[in-house]
N, CA, C and O atoms as CSV, one atom per row, in Angstrom:
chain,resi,resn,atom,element,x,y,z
A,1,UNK,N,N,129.448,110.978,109.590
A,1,UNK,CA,C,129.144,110.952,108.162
A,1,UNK,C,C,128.087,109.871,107.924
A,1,UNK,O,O,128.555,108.742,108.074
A,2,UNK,N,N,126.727,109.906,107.577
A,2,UNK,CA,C,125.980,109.365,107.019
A,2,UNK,C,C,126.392,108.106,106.153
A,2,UNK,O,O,127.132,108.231,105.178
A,3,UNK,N,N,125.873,106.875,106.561
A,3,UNK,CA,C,126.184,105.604,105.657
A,3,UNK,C,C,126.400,106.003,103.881
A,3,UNK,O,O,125.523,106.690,103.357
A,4,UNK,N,N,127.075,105.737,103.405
A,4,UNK,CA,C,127.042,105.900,101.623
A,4,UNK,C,C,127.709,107.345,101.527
A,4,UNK,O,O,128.130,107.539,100.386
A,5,UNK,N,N,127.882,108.192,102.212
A,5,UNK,CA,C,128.366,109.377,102.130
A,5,UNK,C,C,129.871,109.149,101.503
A,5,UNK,O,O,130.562,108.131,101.548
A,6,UNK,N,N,130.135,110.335,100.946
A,6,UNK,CA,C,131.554,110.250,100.225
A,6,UNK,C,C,132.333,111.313,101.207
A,6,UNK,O,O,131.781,112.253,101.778
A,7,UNK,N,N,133.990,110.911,101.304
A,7,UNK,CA,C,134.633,112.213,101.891
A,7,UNK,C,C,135.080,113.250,101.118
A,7,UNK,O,O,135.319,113.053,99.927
A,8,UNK,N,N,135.259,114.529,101.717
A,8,UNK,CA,C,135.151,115.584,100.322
A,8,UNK,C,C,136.641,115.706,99.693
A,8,UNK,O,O,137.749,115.784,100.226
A,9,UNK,N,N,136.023,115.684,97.737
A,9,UNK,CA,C,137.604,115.500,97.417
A,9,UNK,C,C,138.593,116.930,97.357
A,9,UNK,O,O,138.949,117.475,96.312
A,10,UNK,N,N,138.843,117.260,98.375
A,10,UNK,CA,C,139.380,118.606,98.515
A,10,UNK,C,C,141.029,118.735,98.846
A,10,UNK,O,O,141.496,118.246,99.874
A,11,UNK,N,N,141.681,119.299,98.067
A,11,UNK,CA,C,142.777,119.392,98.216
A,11,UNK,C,C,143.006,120.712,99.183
A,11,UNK,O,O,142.295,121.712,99.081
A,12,UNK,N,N,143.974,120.606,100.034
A,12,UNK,CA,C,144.757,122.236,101.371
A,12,UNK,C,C,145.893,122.032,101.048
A,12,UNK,O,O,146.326,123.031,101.622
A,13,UNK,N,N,146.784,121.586,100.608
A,13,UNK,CA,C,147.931,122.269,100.518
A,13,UNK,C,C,148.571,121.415,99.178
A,13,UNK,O,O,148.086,120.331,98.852
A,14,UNK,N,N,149.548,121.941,98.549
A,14,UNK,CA,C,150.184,121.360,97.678
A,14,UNK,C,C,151.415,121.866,97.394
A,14,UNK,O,O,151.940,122.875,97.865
A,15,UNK,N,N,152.089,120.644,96.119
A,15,UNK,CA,C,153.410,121.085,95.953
A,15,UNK,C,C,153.753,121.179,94.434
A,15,UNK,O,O,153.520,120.364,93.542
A,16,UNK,N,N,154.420,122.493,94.379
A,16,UNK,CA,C,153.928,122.550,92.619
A,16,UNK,C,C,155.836,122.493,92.153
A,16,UNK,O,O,156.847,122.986,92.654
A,17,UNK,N,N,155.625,121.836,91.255
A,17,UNK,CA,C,156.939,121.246,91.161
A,17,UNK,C,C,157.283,122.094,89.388
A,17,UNK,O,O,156.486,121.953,88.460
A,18,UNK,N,N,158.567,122.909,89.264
A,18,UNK,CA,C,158.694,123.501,88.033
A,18,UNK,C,C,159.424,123.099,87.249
A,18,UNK,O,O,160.587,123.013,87.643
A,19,UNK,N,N,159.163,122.698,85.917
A,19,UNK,CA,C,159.610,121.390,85.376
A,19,UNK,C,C,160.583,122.361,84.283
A,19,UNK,O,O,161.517,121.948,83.596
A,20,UNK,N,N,160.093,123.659,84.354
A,20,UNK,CA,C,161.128,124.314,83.356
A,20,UNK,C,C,161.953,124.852,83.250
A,20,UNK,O,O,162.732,124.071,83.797
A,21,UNK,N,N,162.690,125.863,82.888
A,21,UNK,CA,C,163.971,126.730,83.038
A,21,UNK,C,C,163.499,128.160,83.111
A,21,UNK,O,O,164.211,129.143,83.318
A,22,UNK,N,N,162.034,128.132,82.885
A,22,UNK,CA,C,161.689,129.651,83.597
A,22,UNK,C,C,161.382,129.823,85.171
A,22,UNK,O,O,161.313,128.888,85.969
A,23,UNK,N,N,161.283,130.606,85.341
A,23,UNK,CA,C,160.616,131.464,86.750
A,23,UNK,C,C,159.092,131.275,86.549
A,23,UNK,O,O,158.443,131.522,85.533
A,24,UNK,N,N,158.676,130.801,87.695
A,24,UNK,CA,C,157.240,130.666,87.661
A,24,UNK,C,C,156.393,131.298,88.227
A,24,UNK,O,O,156.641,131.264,89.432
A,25,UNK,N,N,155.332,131.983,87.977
A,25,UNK,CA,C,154.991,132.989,89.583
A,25,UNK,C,C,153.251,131.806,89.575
A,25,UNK,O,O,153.141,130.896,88.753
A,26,UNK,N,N,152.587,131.987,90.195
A,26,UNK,CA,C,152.305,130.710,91.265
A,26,UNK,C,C,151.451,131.559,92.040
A,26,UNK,O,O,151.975,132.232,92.928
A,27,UNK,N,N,149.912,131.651,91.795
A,27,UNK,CA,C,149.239,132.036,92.583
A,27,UNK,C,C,147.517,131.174,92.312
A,27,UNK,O,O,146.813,131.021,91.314
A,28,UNK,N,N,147.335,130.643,94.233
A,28,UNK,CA,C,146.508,130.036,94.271
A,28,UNK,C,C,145.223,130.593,95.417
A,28,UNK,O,O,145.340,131.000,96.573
A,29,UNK,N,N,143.916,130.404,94.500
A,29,UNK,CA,C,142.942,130.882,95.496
A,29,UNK,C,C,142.151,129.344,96.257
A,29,UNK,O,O,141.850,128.268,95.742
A,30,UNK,N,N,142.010,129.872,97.704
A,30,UNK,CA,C,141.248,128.574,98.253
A,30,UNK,C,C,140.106,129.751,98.544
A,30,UNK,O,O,140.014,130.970,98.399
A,31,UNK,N,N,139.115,128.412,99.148
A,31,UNK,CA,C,137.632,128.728,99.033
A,31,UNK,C,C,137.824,128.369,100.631
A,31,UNK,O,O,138.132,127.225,100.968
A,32,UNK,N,N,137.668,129.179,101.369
A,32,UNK,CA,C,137.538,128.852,103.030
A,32,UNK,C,C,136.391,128.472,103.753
A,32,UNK,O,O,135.488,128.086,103.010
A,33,UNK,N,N,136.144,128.455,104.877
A,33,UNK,CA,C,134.652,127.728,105.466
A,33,UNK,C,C,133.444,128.853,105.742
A,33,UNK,O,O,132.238,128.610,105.723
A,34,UNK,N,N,134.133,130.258,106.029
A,34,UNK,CA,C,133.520,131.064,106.340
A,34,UNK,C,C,132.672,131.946,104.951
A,34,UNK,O,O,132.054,133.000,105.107
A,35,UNK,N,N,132.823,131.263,103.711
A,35,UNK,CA,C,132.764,131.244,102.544
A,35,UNK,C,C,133.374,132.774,101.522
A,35,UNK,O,O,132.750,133.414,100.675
A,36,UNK,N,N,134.606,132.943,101.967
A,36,UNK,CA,C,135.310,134.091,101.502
A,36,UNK,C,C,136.946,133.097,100.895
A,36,UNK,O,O,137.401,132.039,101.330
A,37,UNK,N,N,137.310,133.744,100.088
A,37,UNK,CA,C,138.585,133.351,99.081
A,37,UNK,C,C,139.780,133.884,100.230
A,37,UNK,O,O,139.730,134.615,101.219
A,38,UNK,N,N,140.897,133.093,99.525
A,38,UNK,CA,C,141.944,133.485,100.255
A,38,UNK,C,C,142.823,133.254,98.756
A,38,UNK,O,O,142.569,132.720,97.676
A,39,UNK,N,N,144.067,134.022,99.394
A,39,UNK,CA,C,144.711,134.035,97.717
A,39,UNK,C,C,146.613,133.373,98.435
A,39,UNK,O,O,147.029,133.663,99.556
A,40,UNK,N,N,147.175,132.744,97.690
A,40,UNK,CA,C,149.106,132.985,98.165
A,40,UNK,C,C,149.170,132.475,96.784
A,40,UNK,O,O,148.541,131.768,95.997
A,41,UNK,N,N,150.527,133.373,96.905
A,41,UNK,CA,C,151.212,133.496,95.511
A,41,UNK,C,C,152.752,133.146,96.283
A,41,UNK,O,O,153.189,133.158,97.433
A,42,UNK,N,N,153.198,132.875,95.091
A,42,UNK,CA,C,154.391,131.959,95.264
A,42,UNK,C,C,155.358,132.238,93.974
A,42,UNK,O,O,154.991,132.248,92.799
A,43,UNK,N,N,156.464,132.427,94.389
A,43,UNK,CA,C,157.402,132.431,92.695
A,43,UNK,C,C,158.369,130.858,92.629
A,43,UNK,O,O,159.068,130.370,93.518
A,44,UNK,N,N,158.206,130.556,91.824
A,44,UNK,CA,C,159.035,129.075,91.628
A,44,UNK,C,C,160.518,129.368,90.816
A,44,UNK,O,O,160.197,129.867,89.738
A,45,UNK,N,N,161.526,129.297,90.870
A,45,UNK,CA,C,162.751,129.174,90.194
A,45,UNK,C,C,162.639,128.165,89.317
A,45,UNK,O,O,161.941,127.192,89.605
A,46,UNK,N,N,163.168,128.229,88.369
A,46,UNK,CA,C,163.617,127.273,87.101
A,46,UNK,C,C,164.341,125.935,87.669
A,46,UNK,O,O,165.422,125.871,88.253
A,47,UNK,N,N,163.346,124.769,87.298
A,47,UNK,CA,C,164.050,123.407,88.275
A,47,UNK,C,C,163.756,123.329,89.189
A,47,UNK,O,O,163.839,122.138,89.489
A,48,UNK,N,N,163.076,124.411,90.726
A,48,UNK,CA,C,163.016,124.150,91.915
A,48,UNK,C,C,161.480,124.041,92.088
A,48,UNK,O,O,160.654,124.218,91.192
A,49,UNK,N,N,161.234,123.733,93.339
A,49,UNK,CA,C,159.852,123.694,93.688
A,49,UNK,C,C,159.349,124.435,94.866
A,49,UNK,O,O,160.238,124.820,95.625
A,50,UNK,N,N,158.006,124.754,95.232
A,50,UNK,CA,C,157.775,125.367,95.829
A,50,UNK,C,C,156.311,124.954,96.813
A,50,UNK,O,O,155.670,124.112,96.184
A,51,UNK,N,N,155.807,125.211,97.792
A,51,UNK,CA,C,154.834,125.237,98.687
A,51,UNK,C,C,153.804,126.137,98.997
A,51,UNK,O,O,154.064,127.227,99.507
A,52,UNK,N,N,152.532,125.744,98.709
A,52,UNK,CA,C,151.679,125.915,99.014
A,52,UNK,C,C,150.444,125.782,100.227
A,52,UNK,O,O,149.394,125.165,100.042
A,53,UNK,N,N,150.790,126.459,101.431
A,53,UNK,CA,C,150.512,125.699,102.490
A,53,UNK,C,C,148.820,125.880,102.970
A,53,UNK,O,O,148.070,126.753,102.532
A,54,UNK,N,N,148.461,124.838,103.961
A,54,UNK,CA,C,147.304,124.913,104.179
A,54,UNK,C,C,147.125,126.388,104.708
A,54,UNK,O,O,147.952,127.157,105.197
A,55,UNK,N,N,145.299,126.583,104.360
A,55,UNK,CA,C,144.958,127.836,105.274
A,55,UNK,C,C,144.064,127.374,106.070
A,55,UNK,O,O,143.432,126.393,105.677
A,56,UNK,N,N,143.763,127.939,107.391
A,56,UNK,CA,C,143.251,127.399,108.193
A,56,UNK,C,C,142.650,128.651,108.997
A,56,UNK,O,O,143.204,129.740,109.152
A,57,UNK,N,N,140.939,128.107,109.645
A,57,UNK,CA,C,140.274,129.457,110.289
A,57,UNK,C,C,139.855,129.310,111.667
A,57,UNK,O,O,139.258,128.257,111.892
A,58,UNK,N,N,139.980,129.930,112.441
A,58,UNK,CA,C,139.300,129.664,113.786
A,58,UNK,C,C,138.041,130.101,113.848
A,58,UNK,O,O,137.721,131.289,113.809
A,59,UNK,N,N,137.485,129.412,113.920
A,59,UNK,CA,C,135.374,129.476,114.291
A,59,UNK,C,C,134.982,129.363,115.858
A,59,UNK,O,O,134.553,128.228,116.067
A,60,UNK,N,N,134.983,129.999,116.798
A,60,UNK,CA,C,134.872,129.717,118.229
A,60,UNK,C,C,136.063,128.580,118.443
A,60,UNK,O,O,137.231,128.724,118.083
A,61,UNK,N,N,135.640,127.694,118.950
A,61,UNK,CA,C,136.343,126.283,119.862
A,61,UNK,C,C,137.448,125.948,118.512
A,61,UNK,O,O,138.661,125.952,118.723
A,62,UNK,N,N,136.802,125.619,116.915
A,62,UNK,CA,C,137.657,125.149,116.180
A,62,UNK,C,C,137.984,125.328,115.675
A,62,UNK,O,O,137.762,126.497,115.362
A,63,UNK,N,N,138.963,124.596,114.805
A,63,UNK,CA,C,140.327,124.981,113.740
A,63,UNK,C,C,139.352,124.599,112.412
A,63,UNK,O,O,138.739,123.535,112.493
A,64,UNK,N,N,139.182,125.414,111.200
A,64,UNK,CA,C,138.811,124.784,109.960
A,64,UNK,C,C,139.121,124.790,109.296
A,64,UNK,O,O,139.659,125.897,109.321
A,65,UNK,N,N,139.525,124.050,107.628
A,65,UNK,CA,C,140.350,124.505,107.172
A,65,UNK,C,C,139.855,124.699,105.192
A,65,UNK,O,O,139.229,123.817,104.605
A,66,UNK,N,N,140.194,125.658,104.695
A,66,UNK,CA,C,140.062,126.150,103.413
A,66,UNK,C,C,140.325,124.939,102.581
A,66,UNK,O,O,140.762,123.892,103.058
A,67,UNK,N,N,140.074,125.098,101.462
A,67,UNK,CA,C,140.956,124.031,100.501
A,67,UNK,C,C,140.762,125.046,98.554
A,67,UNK,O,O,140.049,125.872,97.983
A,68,UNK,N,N,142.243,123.978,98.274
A,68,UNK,CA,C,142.600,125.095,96.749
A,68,UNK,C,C,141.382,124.712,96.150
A,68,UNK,O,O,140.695,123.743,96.474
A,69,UNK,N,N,141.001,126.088,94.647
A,69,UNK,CA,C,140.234,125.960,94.260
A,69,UNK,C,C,140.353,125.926,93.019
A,69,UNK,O,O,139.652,125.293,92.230
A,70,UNK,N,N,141.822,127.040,92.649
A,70,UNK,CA,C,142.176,127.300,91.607
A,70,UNK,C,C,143.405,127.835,91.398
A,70,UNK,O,O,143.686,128.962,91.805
A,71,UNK,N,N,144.637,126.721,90.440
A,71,UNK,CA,C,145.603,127.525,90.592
A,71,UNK,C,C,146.505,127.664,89.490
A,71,UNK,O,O,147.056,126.792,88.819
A,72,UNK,N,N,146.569,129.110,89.409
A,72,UNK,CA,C,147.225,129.909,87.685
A,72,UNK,C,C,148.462,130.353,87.953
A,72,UNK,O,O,148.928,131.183,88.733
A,73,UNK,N,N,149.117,129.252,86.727
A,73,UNK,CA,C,151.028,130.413,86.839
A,73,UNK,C,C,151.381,131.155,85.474
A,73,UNK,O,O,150.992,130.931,84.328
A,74,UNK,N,N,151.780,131.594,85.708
A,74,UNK,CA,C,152.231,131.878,84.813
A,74,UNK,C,C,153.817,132.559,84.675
A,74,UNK,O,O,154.544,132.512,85.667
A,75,UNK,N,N,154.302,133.173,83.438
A,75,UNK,CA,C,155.712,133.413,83.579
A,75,UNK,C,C,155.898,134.150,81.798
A,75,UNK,O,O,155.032,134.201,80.925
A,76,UNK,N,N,157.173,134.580,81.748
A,76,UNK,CA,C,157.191,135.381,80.583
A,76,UNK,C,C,156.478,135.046,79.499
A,76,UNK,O,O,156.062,136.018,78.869
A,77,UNK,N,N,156.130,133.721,78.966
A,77,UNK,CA,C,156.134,132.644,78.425
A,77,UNK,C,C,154.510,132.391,78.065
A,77,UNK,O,O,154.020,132.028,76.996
A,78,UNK,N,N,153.785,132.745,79.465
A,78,UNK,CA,C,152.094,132.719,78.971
A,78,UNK,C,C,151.998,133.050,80.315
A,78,UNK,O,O,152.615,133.748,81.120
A,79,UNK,N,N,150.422,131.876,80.288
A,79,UNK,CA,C,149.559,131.491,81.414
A,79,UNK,C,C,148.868,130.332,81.133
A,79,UNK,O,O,148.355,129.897,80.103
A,80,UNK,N,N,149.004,129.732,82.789
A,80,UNK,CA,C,147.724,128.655,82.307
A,80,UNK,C,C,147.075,128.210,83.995
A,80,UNK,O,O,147.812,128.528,84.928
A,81,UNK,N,N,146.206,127.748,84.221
A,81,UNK,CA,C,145.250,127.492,85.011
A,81,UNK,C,C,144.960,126.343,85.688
A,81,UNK,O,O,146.100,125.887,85.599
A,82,UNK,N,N,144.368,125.502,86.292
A,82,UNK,CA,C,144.066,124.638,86.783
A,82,UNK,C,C,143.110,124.627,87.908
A,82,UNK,O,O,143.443,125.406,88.801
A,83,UNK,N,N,141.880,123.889,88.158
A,83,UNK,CA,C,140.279,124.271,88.335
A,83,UNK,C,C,140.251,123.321,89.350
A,83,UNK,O,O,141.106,122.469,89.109
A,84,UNK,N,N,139.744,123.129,90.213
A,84,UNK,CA,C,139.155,121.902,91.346
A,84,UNK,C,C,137.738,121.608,90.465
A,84,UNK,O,O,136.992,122.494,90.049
A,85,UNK,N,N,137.531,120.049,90.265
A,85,UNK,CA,C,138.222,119.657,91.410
A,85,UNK,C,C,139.045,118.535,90.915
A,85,UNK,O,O,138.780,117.849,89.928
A,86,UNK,N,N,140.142,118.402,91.748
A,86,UNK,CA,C,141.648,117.663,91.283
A,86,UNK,C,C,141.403,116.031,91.066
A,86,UNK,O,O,140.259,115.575,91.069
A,87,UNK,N,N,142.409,115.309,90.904
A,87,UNK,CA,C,142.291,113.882,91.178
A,87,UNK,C,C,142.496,113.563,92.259
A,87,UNK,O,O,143.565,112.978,92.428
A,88,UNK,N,N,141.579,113.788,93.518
A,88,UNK,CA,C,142.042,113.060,94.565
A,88,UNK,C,C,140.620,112.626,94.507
A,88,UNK,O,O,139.723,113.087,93.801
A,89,UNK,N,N,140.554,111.324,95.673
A,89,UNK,CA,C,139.064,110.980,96.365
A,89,UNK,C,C,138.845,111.062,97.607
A,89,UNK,O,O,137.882,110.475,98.100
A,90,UNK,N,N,139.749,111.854,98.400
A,90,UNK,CA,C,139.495,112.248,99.846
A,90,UNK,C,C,140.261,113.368,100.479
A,90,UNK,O,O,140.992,113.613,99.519
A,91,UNK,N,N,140.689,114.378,101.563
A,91,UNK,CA,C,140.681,114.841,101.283
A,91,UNK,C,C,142.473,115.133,101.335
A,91,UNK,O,O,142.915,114.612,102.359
A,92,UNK,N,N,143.202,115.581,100.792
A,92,UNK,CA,C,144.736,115.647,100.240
A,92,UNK,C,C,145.168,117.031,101.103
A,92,UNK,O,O,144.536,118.045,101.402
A,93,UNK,N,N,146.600,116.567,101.368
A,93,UNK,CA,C,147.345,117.695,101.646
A,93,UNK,C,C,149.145,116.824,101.011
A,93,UNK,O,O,149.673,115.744,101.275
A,94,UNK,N,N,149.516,117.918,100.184
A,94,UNK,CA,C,151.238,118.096,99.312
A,94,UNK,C,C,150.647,117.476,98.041
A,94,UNK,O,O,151.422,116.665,97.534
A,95,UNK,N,N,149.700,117.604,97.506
A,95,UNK,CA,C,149.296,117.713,95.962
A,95,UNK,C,C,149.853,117.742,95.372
A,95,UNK,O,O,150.223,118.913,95.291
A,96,UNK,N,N,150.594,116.849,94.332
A,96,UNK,CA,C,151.688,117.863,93.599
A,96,UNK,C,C,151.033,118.156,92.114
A,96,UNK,O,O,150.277,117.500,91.397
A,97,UNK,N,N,151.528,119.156,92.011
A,97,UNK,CA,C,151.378,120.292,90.565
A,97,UNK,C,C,152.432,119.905,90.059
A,97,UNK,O,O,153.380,119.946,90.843
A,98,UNK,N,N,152.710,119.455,88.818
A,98,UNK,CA,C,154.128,119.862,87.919
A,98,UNK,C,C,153.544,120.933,86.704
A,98,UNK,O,O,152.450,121.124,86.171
A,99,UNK,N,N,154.828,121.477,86.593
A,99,UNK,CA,C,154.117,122.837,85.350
A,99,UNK,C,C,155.504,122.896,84.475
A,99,UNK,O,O,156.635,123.108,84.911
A,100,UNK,N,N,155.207,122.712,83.463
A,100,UNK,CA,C,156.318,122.564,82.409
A,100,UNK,C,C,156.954,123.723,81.871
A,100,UNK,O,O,156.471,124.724,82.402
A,101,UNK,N,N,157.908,124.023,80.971
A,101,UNK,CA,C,158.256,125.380,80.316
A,101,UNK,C,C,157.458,125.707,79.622
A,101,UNK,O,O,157.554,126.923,79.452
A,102,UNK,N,N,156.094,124.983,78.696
A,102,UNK,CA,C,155.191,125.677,77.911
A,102,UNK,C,C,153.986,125.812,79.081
A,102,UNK,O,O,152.890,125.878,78.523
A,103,UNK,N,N,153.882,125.871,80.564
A,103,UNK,CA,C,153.052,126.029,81.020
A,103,UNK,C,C,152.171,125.161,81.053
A,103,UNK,O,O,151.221,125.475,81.771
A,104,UNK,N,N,152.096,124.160,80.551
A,104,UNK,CA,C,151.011,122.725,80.990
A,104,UNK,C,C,151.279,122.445,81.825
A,104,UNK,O,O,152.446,122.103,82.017
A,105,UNK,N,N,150.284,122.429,82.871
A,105,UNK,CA,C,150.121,121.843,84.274
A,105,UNK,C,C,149.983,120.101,84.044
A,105,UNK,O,O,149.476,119.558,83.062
A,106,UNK,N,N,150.498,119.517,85.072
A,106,UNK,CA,C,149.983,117.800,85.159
A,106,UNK,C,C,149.853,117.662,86.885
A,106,UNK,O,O,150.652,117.862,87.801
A,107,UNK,N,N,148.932,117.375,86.846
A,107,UNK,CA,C,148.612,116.122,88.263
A,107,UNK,C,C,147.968,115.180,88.267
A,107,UNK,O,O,147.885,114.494,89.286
């Protein structure tokens, strides 16, 4: 990495934590290296939490790996969204998401 260079603030995996008494459904797209989307969806129970795991690509010799880009739940209740790029400053893996019963995301 070049002197003054920054590391990239990219989040791969996270943990989205459901703060409400609904069912959450939980679907996140990452942006991979080979520059194509990848999608996992996830359902969260009321109170429980759930995982979002890294994706990862083989390019010849190496392992590379995707990172989230964007991630929307929703549930009877609405929808709501959340955009990269996150609060991190390097690059993160178990992110956590909390998402409330009116669907406001916090991290």
């Amino acid at each position: 990495m070049p002197i003054g260079a920054l590391p990239p603030v990219h989040v791969y995996s996270a943990i989205v934590k459901n703060a409400g008494e609904t069912e959450v459904k939980v679907a996140a797209t990452y942006n991979m290296p080979d520059g194509t989307t990848a999608v996992e969806e996830i359902t969260i129970a009321g109170g429980a939490e759930g995982r979002l795991s890294q994706k990862t690509q083989e390019q010849g010799t190496i392992t590379t790996t995707g990172h989230i880009a964007e991630v929307k739940m929703s549930s009877a209740k609405g929808q709501s969204a959340a955009a990269a790029p996150f609060k991190v400053d390097s690059p993160t893996h178990d992110y956590v998401f909390t998402v409330g019963e009116d669907l406001s995301i916090h991290h």
